[in-house]
C-alpha positions in Angstrom: 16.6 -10.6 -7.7 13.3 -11.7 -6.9 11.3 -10.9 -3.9 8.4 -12.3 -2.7 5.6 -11.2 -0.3 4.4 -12.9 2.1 2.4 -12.2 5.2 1.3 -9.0 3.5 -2.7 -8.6 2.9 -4.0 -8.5 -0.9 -5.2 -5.3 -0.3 -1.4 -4.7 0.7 0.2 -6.2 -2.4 -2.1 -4.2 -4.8 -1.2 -1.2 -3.4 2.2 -1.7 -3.9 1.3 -2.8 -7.0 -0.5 0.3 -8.2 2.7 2.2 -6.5 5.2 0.2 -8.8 3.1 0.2 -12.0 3.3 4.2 -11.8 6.9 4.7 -11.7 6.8 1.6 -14.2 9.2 -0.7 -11.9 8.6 -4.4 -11.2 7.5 -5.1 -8.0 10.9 -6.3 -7.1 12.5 -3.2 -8.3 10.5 -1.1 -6.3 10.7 -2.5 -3.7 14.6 -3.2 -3.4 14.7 1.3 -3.9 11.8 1.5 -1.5 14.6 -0.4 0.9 18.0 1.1 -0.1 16.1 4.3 0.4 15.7 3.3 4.0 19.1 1.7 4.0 20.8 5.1 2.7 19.8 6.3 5.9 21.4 4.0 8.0 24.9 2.8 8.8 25.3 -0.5 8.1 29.0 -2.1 7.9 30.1 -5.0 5.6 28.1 -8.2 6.3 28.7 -8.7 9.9 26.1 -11.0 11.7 24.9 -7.5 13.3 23.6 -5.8 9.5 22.2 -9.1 9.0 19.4 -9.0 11.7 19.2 -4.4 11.2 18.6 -5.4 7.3 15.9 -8.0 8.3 14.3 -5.4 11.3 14.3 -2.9 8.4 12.3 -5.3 5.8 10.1 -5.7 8.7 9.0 -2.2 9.2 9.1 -1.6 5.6 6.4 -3.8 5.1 4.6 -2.4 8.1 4.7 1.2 7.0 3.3 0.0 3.7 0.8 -2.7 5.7 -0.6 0.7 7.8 -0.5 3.3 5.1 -2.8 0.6 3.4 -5.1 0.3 6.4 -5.8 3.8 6.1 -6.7 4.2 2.2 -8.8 1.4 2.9 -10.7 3.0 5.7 -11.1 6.3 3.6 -12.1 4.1 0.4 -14.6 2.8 2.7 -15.8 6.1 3.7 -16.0 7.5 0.6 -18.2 4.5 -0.4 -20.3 5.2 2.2 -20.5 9.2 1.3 -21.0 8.5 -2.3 -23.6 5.7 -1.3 -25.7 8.0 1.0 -25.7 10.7 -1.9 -26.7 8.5 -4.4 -29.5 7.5 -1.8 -30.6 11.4 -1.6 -30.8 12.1 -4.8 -32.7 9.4 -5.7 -35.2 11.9 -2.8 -35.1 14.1 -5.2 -34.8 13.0 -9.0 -36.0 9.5 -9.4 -35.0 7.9 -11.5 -37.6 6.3 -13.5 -40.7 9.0 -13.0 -44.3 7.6 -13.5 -44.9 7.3 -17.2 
């Protein structure tokens, strides 16, 4: 079973990516357990119209949760940049880096 991604930032993908490549799944794989996982915690019956649309709600916020979790490493990558940035900036006060010969 293939899946595919769409709607879902770069940023998004990559992250899953990195996720998947650590537990050394495919993408696919990871995320079909990433879903059961939800799935286990839910009732569904056999294949009634009703599972359909819960299944397709539960992709949906699936992808969300991993859409938002990746917001927010992107905001801290960002302010991490920002920290390292401004040290390298002060140090550069203090030691520069090529003295006066």
């Amino acid at each position: 079973m293939d899946i595919s991604i769409h709607g879902l930032s770069p940023h998004t993908v990559m992250t899953i990516d990195q996720m998947r490549k650590a537990k050394s799944l495919s993408r696919s794989q990871f995320l079909v357990n990433l879903i059961d996982q939800q799935v286990d915690k839910l009732q569904f019956t056999s294949g009634t119209s009703s599972d359909e649309s819960r299944y397709t709600e539960l992709l949906t916020k699936v992808c969300q949760i991993i859409e938002n979790n990746t917001a927010a490493l992107t905001r801290q990558d960002t302010a991490l940049e920002k920290l390292l940035y401004e040290l390298e900036a002060e140090n550069e006060k203090v030691l520069p880096t090529n003295p006066a010969e």
